[in-house]
N, C-alpha and C positions, 0 to 999 in steps of 0.2 A: 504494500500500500504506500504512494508516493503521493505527495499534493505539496505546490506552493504556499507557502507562509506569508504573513505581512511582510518579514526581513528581505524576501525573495522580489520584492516589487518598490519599485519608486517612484513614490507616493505626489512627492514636492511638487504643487501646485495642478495636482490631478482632482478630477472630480471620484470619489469611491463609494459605488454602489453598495450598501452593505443591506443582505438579508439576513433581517435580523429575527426573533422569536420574542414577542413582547404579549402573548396572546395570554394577558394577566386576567386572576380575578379582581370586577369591580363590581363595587357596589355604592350606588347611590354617587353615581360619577367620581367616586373616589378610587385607589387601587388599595386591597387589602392584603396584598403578598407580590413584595417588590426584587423576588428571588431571579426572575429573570431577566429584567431592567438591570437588576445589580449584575449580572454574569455577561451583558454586553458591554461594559465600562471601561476595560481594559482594552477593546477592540478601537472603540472609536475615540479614546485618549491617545494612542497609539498613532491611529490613521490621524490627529490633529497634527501632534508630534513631530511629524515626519513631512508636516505641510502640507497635507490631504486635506479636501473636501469632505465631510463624510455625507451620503444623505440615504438614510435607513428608509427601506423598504419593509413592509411586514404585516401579517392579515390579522385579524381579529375576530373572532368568533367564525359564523358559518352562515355569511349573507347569501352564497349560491347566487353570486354573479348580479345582485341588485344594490342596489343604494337605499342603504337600511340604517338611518342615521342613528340609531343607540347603540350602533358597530362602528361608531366612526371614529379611530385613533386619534381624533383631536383630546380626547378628555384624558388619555394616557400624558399628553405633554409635559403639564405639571410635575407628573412623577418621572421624568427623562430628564427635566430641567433639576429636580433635587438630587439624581442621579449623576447629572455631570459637572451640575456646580455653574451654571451658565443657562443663557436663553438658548430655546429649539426653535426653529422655525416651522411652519407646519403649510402645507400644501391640500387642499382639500380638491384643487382643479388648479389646469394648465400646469404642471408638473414640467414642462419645459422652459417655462419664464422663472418659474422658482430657482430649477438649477441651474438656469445661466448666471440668475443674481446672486449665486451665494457667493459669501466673497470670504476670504480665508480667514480661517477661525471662529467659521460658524457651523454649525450642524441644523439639516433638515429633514424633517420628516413627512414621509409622501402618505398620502389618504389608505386606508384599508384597501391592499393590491385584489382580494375576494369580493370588490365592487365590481371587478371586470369577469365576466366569464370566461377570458380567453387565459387569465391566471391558471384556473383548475384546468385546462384542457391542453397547458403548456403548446400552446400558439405559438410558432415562430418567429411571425411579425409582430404582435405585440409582445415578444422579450425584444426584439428587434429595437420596437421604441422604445421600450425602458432603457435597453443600453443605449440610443446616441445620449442620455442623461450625462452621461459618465465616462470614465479614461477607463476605468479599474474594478471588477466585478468580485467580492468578498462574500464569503458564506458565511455569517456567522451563526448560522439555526440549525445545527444538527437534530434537534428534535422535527425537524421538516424535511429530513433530508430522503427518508422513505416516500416524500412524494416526489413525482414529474409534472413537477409545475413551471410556469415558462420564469418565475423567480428565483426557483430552487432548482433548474435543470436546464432548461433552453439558456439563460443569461450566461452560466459561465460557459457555453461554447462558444456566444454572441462576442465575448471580450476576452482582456486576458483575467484569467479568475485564482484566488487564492482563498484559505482557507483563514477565515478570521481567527482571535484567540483561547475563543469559548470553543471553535469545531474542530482547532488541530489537539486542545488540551485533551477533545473528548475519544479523538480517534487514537491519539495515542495513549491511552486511558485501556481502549478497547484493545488495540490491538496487542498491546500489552498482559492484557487476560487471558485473549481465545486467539490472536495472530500468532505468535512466538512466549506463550506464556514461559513460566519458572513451572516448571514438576515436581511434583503431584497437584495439578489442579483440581480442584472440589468446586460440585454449582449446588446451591442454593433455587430450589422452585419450586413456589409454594400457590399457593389461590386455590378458586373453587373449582375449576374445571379443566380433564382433562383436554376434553374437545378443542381448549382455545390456543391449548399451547401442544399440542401434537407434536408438528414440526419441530418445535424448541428443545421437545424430549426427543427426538429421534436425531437434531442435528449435535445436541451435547452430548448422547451416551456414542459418539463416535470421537468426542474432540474432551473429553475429561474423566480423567480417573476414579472419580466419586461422582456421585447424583443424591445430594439430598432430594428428598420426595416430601413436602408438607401440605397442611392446611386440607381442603375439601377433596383436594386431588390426591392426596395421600388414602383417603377412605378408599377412593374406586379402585386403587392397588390393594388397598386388603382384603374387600370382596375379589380382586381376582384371583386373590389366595386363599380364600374359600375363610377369611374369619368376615365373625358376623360384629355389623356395628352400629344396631340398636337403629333406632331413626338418623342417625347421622345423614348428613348432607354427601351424596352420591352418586355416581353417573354410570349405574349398574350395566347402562345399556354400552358403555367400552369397556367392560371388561374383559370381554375378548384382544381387545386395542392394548389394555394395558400388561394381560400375560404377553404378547407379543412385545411390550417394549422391554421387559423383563426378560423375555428368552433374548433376546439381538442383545442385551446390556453383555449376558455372559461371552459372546465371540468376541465383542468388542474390547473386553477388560475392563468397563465400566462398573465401579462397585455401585449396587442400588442400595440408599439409607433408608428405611421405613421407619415410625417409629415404635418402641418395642413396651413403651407406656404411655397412658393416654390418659386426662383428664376430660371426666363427661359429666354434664346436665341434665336435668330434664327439660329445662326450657333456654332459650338463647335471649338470657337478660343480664343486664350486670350485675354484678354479687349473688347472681344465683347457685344455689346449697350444689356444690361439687365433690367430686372425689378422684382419687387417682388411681388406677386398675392399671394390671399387664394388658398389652393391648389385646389380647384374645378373649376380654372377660366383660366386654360392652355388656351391660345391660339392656333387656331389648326396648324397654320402656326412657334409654339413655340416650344422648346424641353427641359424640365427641368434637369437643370444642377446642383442645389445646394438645399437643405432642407434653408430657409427661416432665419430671427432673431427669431419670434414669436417659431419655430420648437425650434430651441436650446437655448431659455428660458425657455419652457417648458423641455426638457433635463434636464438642471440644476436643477429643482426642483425635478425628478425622482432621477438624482447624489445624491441629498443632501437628499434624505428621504432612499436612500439605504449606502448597508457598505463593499459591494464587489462589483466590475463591471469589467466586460470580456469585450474586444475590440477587433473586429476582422474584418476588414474593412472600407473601409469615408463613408461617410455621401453622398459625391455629386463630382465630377470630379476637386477633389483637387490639379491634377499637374496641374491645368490654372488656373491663377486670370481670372476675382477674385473670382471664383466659388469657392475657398479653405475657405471660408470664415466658411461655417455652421461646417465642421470639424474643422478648427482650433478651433475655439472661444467653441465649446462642449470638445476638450479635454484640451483646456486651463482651463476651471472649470471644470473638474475630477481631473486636475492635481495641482490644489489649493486645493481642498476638499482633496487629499492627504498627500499633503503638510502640509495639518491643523491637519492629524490624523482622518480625518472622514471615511475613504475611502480608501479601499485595490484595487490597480488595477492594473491588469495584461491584460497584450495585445501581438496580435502576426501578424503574418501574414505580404509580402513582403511590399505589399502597406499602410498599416499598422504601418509597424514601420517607415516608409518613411515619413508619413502624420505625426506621432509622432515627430519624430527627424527637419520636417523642423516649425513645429509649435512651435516647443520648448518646449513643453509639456512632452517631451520623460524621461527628469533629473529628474523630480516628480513624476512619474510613480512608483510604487511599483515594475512591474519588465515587463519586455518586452524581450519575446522568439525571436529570431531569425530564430526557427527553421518554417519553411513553412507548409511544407504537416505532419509532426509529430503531430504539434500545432493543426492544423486544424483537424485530424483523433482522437485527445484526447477533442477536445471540441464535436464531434460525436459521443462520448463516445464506441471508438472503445479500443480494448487491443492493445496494440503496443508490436509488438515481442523482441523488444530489451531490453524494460524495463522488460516485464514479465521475460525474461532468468534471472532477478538478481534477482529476489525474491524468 
């Protein structure tokens, strides 16, 4: 994997296209979580720097190609401006008088690019006119980069394109885990269904030595091992799917992690009356809520005999005590093993970095994507269109 960097381009008195990822939550025209604003900061400080124009491009919500004005990236500004410490300028129309007038040491930002339908359908000529904006075309949205859009895909063949700060940090983030990892790799994948993430299990029990298996998806593996588990949350109908990912693990050398104690409920509420069983002792009137102590003691000895680990999903229905218990306390020891220099760990995914950030594990983490369906399509070992345009 090869792609140009800002270092690789000369910036001095060019105009730079930057696609950026600012599709924040707001509410009440305000923004309530400035985590993605904050993570383009270092790109277009950068492209100032070095005497760049910068003028960000970047969609917002999901207009489907209309002029939908409570989509409209003007209300974002305010929080770009407390972000870089200075005025944004903002373009809502004529996008070509905007960028001719910007004049050095200012930054613009162009209307919601999902106003256009020819965005989602990556149009030729309209990347076409987005690039005469610009000298220099920069990716910084890896979370976007699984689509083919003429922003995230037609632009950088239109120009010459590089890879902003947030998308080289992330790619070599990535390829550092599952490109050329350290061995013994261990993955982490957890959620309710197997259905969603198939490919993810079938493209890691070929590329990693361990497969942690949690959460609701870990049930439909033990019904395909014939224990029973109570009304747990289940997807009986791949079970056939999952002895089959179970047989393939063993030619591959993939060790499969089930977990081997289970804490269960009768009902899915918080502080509801729990207890902890071997996992072959569900009660049927019970529905397993959380992977056990004995499970993520076992974990930790997995962490600490491996030198990279992937995380991509809990363990057990972490937004309710105290079911958060088996994910917290497994990424609290990845996140000391990191801490200590044992242990390279990257992690992604929405509920993911959620389970990270309230367990406090997320600060010791070697790096944690934001990006969702990117994150997820590159641990599938799919090509993401956006990144292939810059190599």
């Amino acid at each position: 994997m090869s792609w140009k960097t800002l270092d690789d381009m000369d910036m001095a008195g060019k105009t730079v296209l930057i696609r950026v990822d600012i599709n924040v939550p707001v509410k009440d025209g305000v923004v309530t979580d400035t985590t993605r604003i904050d993570r383009i900061v270092p790109t277009v400080k950068d492209v100032l720097a070095a005497g760049g124009k910068p003028v960000l491009m970047a969609h917002f919500g999901r207009p489907k190609g209309q002029v939908v004005p409570e989509l409209s990236l003007g209300q974002i500004v305010p929080a770009l401006e407390a972000a870089f410490g200075q005025p944004v300028k903002f373009a809502a129309e004529n996008f070509e008088a905007a960028a001719a007038n910007l004049k050095d040491g200012e930054i613009l930002l162009l209307e919601n690019v999902r106003f256009f339908p020819e965005e989602t359908k990556n149009d030729p000529e309209f990347a076409a006119k987005l690039a005469k904006l610009g000298d220099i075309y920069v990716n910084d949205a890896f979370s976007c980069a699984h689509r083919a859009h003429a922003t995230t895909e037609a632009m950088a063949r239109a120009l010459p394109a590089a890879a902003g700060r947030l998308m080289a940090a992330e790619l070599s983030a990535l390829e550092a885990a599952l490109g050329t990892p350290e061995r013994p790799v261990v993955a982490v994948v957890g959620g309710a269904k197997v259905s969603t993430k198939l490919e993810l299990l079938s493209n890691l029990i070929e590329k990693v030595d361990h497969l942690v298996i949690g959460g609701g998806m870990a049930n439909t593996f033990l019904v395909a091992k014939g224990v029973e588990i109570g009304t747990s949350l289940a997807e009986r109908d791949m079970a056939d799917t999952a002895r089959a990912i179970l047989e393939k693990s063993e030619t591959t050398g993939c060790t499969i992690h089930l977990p081997i104690d289970i804490v269960v409920a009768g009902e899915f509420a918080t502080g509801a009356a729990n207890e902890t069983l071997p996992v072959d002792q569900c009660p049927a009137d019970k529905m397993i809520l959380d992977a056990g102590p004995a499970t993520v003691e076992a974990l930790k000895g997995v962490f600490a005999a491996c030198k990279t680990l992937i995380w991509n999903g809990p363990l057990g229905a972490f937004e309710i005590e105290p079911f958060h218990k088996g994910t917290f306390d497994a990424a609290l020891a990845a996140a000391a093993l990191t801490a200590e220099g044992k242990l390279k760990t990257v992690a992604g995914g929405g509920d993911t970095v959620s389970a990270l950030n309230k367990s406090g594990a997320a600060e010791n983490f070697t790096y944690i994507s934001t990006a969702g369906g990117a994150f997820l399509e590159w641990m599938e070992g799919k090509e993401l269109p956006g990144v292939a345009a810059l190599g």
